[in-house]
C-alpha positions, 0 to 999 in steps of 0.5 A: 619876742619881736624884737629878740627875732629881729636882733638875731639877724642882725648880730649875725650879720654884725658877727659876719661881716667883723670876721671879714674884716678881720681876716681882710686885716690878717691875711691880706689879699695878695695881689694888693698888699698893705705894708703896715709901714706905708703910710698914706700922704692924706694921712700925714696931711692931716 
């Protein structure tokens, strides 16, 4: 039982902060956004 109340919180939060991102990923925030064309040079160093 412990463990079963530890996990909750946990995936939660897991379960949170995926929403987030993907909402950061869907909609992005207006005043920074990120064309999925441009890539950046440290990618293409790689």
């Amino acid at each position: 039982m412990i463990l079963i109340a530890l996990l909750i919180p946990v995936m939660l939060f897991l379960m949170v902060s995926a929403l987030a991102a993907l909402e950061d990923h869907m909609f992005p925030p207006p005043q920074s956004p990120q064309p999925e064309q441009a890539i950046p040079e440290e990618v293409l160093s790689d």
